[in-house]
Residue, then its C-alpha position, 0 to 999 in steps of 0.5 A: x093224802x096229797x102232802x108236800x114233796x120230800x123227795x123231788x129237789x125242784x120242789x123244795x123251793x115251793x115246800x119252803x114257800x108254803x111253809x113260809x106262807x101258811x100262817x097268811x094262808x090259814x087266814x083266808x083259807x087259802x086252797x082249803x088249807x084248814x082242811x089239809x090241817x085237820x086231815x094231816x092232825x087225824x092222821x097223826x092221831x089215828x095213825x090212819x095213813x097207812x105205813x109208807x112202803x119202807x117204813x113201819x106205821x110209826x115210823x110214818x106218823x113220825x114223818x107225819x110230824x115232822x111235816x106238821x112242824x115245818x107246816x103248822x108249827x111247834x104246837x103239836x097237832x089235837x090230841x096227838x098221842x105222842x107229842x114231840x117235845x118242843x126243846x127236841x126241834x133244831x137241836x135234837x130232831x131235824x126237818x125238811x125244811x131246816x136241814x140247810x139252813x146256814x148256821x155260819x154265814x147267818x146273814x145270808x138267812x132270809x127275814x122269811x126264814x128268821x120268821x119262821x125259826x122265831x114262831x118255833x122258837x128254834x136258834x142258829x145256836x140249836x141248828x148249829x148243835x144238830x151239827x156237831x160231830x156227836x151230837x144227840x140227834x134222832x131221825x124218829x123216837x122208839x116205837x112206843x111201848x103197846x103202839x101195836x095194840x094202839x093200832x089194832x084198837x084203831x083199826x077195830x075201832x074202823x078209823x085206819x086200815x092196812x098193816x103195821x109195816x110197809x110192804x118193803x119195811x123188811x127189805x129197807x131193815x135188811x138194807x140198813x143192816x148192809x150199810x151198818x156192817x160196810x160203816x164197821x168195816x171201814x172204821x164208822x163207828x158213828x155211823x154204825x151206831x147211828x144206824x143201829x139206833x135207827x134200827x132200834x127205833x123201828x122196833x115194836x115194843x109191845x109187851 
């Protein structure tokens, strides 16, 4: 599925342009926008783009989220099975396209970007929160109890195909495990604990 950039700088400029312009967009169907709409939404629901390669398949439908969020907005997308609850956005869950937004010189924050915030009901007050050193924040929510055997009913079901884990899923697990022991050693008890808990999440927890 083609999606916007999370990983070039020299396009983020045009992520926060599209994601400014969408609203304008949907209305003429602007490069078939409304298509990309529901396909994204029935990949959330059916988990049916495949794990990307250091993640698991819920970690996945969790980027797939976010990027919904920045996109389309806080209305989660039809029938998603686990919908992120909207008072979590800003305050406890950051996205692409909020994570630089100033929350000290506020009037250096463009009208298109208040328009944005406004639509999903995200404050400077709730950016700022993110922020705060200890702050609750999530990178992504646990697996869900029984997402596993969601996946394989999907599966038979023949609406996704392909593993549950991306084929270096182990090898990022093992990469973090690093970057966890090197925070302890050096004394970074809350980055140490903020990477145990994004191992925790990647767990399966099915019964």
């Amino acid at each position: 599925m083609k999606v916007f950039s999370h990983d070039q700088d020299e396009l983020l400029d045009y992520y926060y342009e599209a994601c400014e312009s969408v609203p304008q967009w949907l209305e003429t169907n602007h490069n078939d926008i409304q298509r990309f709409r529901d396909e994204l939404a029935a990949h959330i629901r059916d988990s049916s783009e495949g794990p990307y390669a250091s993640e698991t398949q819920w970690t996945t439908d969790e980027i797939l989220r976010d990027l919904w969020f920045d996109v389309f907005g806080a209305e989660p997308p039809p029938d998603d099975p686990y919908p992120v609850p909207g008072e979590r956005w800003g305050r406890h869950r950051m996205t692409t396209y909020m994570e630089d937004i100033p929350t000290k010189d506020t009037a250096r924050v463009p009208e298109s970007t208040r328009r944005w915030l406004a639509a999903r009901n995200v404050t400077f007050e709730d950016l700022a929160a993110y922020h705060e050193p200890g702050a609750e924040v999530e990178y992504s929510r646990p697996e869900p109890p029984g997402f596993r055997r969601r996946l394989e009913e999907l599966t038979a079901a023949g609406k996704r195909q392909g593993p549950a884990e991306g084929e270096r899923a182990a090898e990022a697990r093992a990469d973090l495990l690093d970057a966890q022991r090197s925070y302890r050693e050096t004394g970074h008890e809350e980055q140490a604990a903020a990477v145990d808990k994004i191992l925790a999440d990647r767990e399966p927890r099915d019964d």
